[in-house]
N, CA and C atoms as an extended XYZ file, in Angstrom:
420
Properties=species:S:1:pos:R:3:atomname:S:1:resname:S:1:resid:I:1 pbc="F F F"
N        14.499       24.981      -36.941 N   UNK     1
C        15.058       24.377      -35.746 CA  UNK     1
C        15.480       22.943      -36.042 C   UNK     1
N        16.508       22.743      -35.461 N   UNK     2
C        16.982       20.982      -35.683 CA  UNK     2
C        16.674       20.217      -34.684 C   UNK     2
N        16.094       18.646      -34.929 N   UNK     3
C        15.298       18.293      -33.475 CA  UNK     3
C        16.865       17.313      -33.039 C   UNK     3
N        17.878       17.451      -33.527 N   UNK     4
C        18.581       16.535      -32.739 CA  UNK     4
C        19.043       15.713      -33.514 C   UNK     4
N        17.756       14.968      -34.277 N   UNK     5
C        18.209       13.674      -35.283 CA  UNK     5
C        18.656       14.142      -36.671 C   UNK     5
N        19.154       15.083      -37.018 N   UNK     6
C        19.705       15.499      -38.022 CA  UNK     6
C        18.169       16.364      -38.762 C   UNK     6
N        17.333       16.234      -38.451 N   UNK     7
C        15.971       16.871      -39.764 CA  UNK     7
C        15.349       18.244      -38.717 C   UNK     7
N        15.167       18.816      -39.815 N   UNK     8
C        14.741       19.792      -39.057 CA  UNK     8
C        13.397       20.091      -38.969 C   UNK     8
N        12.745       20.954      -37.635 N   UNK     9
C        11.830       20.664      -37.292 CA  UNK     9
C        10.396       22.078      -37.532 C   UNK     9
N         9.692       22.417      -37.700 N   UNK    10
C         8.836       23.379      -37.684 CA  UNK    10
C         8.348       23.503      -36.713 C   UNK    10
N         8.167       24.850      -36.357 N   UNK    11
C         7.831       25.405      -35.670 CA  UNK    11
C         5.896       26.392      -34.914 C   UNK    11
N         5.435       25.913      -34.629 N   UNK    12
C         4.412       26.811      -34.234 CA  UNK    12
C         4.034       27.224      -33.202 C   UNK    12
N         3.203       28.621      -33.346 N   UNK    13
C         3.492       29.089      -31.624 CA  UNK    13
C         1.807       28.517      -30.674 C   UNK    13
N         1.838       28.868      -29.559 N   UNK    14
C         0.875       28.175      -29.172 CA  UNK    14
C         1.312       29.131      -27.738 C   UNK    14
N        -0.021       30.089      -27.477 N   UNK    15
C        -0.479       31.014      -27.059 CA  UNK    15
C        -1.329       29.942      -25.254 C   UNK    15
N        -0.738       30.009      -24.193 N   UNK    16
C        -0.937       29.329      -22.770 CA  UNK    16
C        -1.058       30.255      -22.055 C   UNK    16
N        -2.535       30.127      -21.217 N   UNK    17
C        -2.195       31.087      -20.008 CA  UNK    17
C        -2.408       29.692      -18.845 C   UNK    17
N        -1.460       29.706      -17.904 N   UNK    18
C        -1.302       29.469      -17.120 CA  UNK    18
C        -1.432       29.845      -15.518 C   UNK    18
N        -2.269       29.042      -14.326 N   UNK    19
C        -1.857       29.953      -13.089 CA  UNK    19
C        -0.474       30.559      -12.367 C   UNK    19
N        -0.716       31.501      -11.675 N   UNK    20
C         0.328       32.297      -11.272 CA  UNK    20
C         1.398       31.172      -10.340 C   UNK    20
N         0.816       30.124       -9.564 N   UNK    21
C         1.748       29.370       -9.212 CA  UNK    21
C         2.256       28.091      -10.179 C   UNK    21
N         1.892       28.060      -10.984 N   UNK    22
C         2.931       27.310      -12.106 CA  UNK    22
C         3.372       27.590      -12.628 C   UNK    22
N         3.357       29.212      -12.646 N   UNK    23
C         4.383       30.001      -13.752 CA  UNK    23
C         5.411       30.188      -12.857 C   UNK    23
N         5.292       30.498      -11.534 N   UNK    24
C         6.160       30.831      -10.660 CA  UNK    24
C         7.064       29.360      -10.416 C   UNK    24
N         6.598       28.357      -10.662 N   UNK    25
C         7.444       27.133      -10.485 CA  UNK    25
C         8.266       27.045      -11.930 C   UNK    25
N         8.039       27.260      -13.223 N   UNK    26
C         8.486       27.571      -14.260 CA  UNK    26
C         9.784       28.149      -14.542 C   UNK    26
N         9.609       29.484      -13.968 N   UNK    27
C        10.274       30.573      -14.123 CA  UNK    27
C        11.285       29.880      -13.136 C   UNK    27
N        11.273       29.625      -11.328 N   UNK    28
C        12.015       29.209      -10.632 CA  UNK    28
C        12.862       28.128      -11.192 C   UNK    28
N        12.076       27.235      -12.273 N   UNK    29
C        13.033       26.141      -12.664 CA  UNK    29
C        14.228       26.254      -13.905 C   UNK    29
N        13.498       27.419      -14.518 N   UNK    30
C        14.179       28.147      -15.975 CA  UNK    30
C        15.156       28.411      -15.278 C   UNK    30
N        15.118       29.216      -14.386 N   UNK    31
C        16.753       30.057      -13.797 CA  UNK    31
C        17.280       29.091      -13.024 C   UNK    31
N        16.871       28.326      -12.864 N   UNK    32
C        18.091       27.169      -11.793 CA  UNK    32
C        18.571       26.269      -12.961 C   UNK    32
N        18.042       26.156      -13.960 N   UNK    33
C        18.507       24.770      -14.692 CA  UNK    33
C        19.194       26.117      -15.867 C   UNK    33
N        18.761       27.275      -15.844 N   UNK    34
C        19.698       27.933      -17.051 CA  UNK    34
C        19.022       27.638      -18.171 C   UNK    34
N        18.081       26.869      -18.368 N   UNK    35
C        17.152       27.180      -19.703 CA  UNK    35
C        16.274       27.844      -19.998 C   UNK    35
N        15.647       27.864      -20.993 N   UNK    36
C        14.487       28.590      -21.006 CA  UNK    36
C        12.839       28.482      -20.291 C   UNK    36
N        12.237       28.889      -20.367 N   UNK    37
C        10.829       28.120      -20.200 CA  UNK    37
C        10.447       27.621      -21.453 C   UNK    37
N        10.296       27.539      -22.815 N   UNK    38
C         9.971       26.521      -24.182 CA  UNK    38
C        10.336       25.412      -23.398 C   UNK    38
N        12.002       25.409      -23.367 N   UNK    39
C        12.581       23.780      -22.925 CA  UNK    39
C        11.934       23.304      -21.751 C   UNK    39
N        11.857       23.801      -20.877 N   UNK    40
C        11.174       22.956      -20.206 CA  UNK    40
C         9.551       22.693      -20.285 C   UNK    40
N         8.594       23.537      -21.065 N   UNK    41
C         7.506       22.987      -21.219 CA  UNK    41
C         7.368       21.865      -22.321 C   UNK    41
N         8.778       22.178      -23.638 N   UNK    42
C         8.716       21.130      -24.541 CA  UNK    42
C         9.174       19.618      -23.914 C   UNK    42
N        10.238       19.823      -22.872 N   UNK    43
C        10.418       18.581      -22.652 CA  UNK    43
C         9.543       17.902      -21.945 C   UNK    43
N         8.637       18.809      -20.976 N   UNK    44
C         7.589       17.658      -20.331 CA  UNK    44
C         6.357       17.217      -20.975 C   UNK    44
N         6.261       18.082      -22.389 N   UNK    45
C         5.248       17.935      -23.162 CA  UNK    45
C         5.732       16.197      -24.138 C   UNK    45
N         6.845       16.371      -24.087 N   UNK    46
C         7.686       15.005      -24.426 CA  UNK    46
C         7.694       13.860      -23.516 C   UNK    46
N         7.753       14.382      -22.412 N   UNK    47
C         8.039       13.048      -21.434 CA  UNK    47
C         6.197       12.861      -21.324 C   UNK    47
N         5.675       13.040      -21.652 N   UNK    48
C         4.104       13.108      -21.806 CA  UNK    48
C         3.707       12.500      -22.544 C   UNK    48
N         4.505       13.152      -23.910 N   UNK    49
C         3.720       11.802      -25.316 CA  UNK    49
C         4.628       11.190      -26.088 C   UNK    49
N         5.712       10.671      -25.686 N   UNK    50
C         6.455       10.099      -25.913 CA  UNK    50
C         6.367        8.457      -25.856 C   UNK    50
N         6.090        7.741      -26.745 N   UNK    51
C         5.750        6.399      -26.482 CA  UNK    51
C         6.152        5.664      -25.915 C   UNK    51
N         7.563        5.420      -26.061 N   UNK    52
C         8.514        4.607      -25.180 CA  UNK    52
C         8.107        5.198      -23.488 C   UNK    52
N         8.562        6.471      -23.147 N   UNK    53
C         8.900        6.490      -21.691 CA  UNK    53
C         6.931        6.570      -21.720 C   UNK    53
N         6.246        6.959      -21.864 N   UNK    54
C         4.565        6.138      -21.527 CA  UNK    54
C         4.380        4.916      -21.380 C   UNK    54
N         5.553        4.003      -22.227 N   UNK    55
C         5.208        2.594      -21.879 CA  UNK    55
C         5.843        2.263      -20.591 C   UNK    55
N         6.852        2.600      -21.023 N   UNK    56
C         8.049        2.615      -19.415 CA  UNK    56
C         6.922        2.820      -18.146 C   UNK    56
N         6.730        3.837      -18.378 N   UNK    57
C         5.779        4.454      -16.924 CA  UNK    57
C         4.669        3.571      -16.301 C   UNK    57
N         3.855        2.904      -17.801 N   UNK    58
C         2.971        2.001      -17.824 CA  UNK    58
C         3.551        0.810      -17.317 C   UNK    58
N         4.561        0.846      -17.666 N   UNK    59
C         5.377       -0.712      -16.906 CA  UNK    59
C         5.532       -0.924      -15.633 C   UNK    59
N         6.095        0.410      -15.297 N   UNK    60
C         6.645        0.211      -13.726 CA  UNK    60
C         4.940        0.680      -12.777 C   UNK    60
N         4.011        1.258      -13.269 N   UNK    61
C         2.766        1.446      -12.713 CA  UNK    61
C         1.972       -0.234      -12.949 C   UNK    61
N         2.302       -1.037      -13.505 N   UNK    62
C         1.641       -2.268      -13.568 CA  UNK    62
C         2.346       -3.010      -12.653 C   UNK    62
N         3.783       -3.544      -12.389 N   UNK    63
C         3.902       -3.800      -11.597 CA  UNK    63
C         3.721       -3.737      -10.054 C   UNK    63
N         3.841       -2.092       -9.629 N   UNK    64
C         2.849       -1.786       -8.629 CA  UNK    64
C         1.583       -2.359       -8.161 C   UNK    64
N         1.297       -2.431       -9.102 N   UNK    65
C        -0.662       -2.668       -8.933 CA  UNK    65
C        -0.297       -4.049       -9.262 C   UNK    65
N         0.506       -4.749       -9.413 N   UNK    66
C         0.882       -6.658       -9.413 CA  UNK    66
C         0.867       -6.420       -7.757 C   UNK    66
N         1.877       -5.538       -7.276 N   UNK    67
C         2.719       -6.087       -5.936 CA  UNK    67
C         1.461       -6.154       -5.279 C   UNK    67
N         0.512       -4.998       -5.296 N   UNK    68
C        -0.476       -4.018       -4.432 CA  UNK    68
C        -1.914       -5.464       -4.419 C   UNK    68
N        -1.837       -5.938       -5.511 N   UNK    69
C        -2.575       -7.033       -5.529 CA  UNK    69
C        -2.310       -8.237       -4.909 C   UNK    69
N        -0.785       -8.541       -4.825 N   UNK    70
C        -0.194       -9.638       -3.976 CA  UNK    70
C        -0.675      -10.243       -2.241 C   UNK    70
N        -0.235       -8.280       -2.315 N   UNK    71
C        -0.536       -8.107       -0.894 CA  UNK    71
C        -1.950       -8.309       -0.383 C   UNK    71
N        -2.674       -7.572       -1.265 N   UNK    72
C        -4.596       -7.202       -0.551 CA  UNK    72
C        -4.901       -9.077       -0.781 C   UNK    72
N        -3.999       -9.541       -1.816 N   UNK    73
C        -4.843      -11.365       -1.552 CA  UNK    73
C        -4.373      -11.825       -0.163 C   UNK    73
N        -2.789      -11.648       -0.412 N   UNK    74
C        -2.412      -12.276        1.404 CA  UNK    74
C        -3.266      -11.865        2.490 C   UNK    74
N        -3.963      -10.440        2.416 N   UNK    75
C        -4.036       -9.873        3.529 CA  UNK    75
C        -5.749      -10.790        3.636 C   UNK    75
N        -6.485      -10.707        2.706 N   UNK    76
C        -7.322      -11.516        2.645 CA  UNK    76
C        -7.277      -13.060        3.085 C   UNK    76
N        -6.684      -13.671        2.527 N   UNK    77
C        -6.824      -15.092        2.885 CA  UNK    77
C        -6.082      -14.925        4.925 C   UNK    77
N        -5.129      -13.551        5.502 N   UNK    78
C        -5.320      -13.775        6.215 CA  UNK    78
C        -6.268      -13.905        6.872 C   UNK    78
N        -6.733      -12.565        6.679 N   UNK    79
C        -8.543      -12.470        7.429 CA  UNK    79
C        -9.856      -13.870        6.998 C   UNK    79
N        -9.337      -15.039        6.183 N   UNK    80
C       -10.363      -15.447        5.854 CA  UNK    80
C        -9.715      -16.756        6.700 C   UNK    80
N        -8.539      -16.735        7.252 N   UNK    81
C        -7.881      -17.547        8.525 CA  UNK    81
C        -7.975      -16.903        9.762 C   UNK    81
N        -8.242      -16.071        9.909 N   UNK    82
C        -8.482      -15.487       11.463 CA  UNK    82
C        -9.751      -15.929       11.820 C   UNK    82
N       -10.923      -15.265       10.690 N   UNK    83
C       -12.486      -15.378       10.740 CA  UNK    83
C       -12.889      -16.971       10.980 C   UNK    83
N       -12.015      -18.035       10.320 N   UNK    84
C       -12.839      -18.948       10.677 CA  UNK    84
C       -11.644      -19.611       11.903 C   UNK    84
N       -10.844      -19.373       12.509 N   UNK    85
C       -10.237      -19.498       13.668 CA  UNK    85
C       -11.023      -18.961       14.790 C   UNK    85
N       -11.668      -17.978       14.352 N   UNK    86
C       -12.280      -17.244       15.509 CA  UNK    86
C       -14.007      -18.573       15.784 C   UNK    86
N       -14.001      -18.799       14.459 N   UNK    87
C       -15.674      -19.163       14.099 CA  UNK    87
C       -15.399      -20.702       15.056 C   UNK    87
N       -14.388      -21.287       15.103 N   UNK    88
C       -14.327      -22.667       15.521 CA  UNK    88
C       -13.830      -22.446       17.058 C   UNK    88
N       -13.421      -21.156       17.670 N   UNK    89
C       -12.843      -21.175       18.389 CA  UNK    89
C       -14.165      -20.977       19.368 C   UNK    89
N       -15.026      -20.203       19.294 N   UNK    90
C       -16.449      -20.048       19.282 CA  UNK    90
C       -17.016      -21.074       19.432 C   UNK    90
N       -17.261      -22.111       18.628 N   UNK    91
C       -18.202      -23.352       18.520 CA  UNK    91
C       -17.878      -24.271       19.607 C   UNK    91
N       -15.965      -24.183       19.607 N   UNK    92
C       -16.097      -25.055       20.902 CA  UNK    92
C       -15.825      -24.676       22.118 C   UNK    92
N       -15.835      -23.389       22.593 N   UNK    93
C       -16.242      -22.796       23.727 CA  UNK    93
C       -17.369      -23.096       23.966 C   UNK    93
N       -18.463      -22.961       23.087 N   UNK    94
C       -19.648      -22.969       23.636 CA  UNK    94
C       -20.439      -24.591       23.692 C   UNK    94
N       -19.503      -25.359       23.286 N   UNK    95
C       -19.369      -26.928       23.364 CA  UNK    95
C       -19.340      -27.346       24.676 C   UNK    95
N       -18.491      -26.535       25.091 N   UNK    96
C       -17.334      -26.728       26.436 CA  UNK    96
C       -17.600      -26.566       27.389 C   UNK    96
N       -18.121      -25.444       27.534 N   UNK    97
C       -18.500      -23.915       28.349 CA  UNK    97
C       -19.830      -24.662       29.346 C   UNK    97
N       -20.063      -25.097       30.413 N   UNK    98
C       -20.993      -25.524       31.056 CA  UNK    98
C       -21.665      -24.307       32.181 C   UNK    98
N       -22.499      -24.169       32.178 N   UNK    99
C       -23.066      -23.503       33.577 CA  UNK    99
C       -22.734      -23.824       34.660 C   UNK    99
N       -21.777      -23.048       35.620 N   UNK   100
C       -21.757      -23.468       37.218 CA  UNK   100
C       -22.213      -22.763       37.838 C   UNK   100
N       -22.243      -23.858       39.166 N   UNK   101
C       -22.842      -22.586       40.007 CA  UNK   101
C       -21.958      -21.524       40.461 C   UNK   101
N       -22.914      -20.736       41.377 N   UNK   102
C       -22.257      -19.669       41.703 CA  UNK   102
C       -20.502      -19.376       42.330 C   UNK   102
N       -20.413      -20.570       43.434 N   UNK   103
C       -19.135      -20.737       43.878 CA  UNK   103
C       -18.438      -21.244       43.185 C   UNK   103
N       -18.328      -21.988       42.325 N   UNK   104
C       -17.453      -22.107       41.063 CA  UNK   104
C       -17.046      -21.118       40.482 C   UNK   104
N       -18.293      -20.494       39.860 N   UNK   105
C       -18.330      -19.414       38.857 CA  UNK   105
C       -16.911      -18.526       39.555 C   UNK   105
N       -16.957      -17.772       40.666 N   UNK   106
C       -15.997      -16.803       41.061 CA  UNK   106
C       -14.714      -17.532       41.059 C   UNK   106
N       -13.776      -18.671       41.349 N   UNK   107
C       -13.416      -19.333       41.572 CA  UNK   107
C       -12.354      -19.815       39.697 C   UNK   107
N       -13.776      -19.512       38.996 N   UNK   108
C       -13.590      -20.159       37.591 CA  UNK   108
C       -12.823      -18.821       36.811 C   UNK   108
N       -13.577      -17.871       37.242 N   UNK   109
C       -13.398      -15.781       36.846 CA  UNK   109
C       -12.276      -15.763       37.056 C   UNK   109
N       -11.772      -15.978       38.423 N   UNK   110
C       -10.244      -15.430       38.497 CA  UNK   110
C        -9.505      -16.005       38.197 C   UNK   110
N        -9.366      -16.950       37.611 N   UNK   111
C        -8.691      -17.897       36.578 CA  UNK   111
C        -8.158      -17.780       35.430 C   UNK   111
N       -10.116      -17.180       34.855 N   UNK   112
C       -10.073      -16.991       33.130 CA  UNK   112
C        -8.895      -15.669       33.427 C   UNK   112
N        -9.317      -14.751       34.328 N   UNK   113
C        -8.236      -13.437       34.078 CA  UNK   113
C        -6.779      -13.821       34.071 C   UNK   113
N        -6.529      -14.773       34.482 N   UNK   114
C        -5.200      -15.001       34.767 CA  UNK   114
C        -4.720      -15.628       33.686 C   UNK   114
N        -5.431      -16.690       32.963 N   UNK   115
C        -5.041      -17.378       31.501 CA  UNK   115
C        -5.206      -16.384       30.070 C   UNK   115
N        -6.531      -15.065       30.553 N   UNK   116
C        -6.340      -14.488       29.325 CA  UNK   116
C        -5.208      -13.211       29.272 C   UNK   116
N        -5.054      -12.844       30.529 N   UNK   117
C        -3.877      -12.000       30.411 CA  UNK   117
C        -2.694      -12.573       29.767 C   UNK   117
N        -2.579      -13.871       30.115 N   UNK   118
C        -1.145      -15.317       29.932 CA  UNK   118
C        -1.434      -15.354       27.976 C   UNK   118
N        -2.430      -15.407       27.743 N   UNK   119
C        -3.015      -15.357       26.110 CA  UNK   119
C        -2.847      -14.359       25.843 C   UNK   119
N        -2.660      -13.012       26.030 N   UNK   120
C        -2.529      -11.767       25.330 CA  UNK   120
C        -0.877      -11.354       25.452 C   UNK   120
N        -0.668      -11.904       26.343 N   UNK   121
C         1.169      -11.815       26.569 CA  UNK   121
C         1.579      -12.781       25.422 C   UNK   121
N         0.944      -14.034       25.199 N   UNK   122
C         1.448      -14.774       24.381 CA  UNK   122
C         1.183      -14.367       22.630 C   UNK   122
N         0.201      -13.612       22.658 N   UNK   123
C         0.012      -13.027       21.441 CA  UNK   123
C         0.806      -11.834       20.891 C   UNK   123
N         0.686      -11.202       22.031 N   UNK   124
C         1.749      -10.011       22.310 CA  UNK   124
C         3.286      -10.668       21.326 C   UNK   124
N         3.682      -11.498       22.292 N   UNK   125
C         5.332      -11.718       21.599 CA  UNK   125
C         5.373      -12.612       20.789 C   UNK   125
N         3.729      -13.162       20.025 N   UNK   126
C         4.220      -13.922       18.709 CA  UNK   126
C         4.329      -12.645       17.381 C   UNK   126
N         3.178      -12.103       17.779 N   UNK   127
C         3.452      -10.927       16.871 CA  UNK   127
C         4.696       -9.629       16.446 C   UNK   127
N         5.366       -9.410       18.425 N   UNK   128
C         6.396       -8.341       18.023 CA  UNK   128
C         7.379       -9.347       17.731 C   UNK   128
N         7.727      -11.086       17.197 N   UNK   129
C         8.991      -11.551       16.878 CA  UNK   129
C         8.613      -11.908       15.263 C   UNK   129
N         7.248      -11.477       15.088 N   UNK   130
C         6.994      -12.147       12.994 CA  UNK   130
C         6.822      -12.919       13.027 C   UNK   130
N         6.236      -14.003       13.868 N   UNK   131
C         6.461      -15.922       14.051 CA  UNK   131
C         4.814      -16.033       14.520 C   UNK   131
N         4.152      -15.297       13.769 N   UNK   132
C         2.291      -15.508       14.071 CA  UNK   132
C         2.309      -16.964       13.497 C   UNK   132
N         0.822      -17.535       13.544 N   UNK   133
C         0.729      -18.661       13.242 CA  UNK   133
C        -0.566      -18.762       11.962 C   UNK   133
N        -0.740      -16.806       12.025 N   UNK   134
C        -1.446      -16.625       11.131 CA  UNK   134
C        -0.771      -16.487        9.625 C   UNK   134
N         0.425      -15.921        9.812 N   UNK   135
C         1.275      -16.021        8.985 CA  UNK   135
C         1.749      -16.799        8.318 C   UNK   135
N         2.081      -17.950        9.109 N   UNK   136
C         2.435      -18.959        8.390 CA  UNK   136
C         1.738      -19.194        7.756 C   UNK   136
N         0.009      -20.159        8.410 N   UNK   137
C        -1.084      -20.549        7.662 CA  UNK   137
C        -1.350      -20.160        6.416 C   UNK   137
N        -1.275      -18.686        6.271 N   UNK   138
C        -1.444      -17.881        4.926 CA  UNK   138
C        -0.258      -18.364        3.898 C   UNK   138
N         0.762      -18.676        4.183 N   UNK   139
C         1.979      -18.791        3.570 CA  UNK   139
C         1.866      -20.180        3.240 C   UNK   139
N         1.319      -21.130        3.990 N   UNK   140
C         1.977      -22.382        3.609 CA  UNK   140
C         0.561      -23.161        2.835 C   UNK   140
């Protein structure tokens, strides 16, 4: 057999049993592409140990796992800006936050509902326009 590059190549056989649904994907691919089944088990046995396209593969799978790492840090340092936004936001509420009495208290309630609904609307449309402030923080 000639491999292509002018030298020719030897041959040995090598005896596979395979399951019935990969033979059936085999066979389906032999008759659509018009080759044999050898060629196509030799060529993926090639695209397998073939050094170059393994490195290739290795290349474009490292970059992945660059991007995939990019991201899980951003996503981190967001959460490590939310957590202590939350932690200070906390400290001085409870700085703040005085005991009233009772007629206050109701007075004070229907208030908070009215400013935190006004805070969740406002969170609401920093988030559906991309213009968080968590975002930035992380970014800048």
């Amino acid at each position: 057999m000639n491999s292509g590059k002018g030298e020719t190549v030897l041959l040995k056989r090598l005896h596979v049993r395979l399951p019935t649904y990969l033979m059936n994907y085999l066979e389906q691919e032999a008759k659509e592409r018009r080759v044999s089944r050898r060629e196509i088990v030799e060529s993926a046995l090639w695209s397998r140990y073939d050094p170059p396209q393994q490195i290739a593969k290795d290349a474009i799978i490292a970059r992945r796992l660059t991007r995939i790492d990019k991201r899980i840090s951003s996503l981190e340092k967001q959460e490590e800006i939310i957590a202590e936004s939350l932690a200070m936001y906390i400290k001085m509420w409870l700085m703040v936050n005085d005991e009233l009495p009772e007629e206050k208290r109701k007075l004070v309630s229907k208030k908070s509902i009215i400013r935190y609904e006004s805070f969740l609307e406002a969170v609401a449309r920093k988030v559906a326009n991309g213009s968080s402030y968590v975002s930035k923080m992380a970014d800048g």
